[in-house]
C-alpha positions in Angstrom: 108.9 -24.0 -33.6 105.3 -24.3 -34.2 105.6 -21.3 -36.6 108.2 -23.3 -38.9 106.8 -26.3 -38.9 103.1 -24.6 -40.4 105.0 -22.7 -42.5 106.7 -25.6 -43.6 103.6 -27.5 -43.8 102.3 -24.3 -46.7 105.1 -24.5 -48.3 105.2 -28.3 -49.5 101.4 -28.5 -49.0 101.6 -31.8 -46.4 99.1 -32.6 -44.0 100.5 -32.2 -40.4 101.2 -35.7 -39.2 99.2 -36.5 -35.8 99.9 -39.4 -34.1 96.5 -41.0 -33.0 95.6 -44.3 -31.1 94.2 -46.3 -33.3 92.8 -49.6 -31.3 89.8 -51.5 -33.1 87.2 -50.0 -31.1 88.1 -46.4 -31.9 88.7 -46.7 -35.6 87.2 -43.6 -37.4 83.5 -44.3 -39.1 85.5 -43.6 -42.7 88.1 -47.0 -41.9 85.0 -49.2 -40.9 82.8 -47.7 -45.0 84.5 -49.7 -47.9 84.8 -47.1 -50.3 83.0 -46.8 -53.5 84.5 -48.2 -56.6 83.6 -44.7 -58.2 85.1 -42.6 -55.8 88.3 -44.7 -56.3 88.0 -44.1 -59.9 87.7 -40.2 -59.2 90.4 -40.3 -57.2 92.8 -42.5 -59.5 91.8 -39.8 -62.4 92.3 -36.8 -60.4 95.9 -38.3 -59.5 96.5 -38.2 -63.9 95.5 -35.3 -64.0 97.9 -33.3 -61.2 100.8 -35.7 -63.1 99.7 -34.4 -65.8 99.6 -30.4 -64.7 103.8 -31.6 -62.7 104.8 -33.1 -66.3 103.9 -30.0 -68.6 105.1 -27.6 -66.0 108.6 -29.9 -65.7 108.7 -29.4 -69.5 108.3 -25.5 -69.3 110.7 -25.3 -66.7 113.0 -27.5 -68.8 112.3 -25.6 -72.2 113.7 -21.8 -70.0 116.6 -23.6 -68.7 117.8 -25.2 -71.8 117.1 -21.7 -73.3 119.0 -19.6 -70.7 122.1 -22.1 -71.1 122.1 -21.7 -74.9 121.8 -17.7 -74.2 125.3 -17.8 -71.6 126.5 -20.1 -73.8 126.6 -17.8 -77.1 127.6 -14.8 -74.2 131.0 -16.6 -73.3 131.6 -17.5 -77.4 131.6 -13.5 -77.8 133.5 -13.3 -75.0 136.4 -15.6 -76.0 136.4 -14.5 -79.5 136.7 -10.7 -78.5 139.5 -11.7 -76.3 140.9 -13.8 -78.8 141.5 -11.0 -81.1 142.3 -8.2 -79.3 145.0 -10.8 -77.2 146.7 -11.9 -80.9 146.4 -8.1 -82.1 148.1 -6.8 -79.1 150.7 -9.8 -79.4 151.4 -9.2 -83.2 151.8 -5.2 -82.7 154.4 -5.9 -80.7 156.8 -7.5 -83.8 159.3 -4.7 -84.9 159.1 -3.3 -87.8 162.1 -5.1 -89.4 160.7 -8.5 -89.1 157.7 -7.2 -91.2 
């Protein structure tokens, strides 16, 4: 179980969660330190940027698929319009010959 849940874990890139006891004595050094305005900043712009990096790779990923639809889309008009003829030539062979 252990195995899935790390594997898991490296595939959507989450932190394991850990359930901790949190009273107000024992609150970590990092809760007690306001944080810096800069490093909120840093943080904030780095956010952007990985938005960024999801939105243009969204795009590409949109750009293939509406390519590969328009490629299976012109495959099945070929299709249809080979069967279409061959399906009316077989039909219209089939007249006799005094109708003609």
């Amino acid at each position: 179980m252990e195995e899935l849940e790390s594997n898991c874990i490296k595939l959507v890139g989450a932190k394991p969660f850990k359930p901790v006891n949190l009273s107000p004595s024992k609150l970590p050094a990092t809760a007690l330190k306001p944080t810096n305005t800069l490093t909120k900043i840093m943080e904030g712009i780095n956010e952007l940027a990985k938005g960024s990096l999801r939105e243009e790779e969204n795009q590409l990923d949109k750009e293939f698929w509406i390519f590969v639809s328009q490629v299976v889309d012109r495959m099945f008009l070929v299709i249809f319009s080979i069967v279409l003829v061959s399906s009316t030539s077989a039909i219209l062979a089939q007249i006799p010959s005094h109708y003609k």
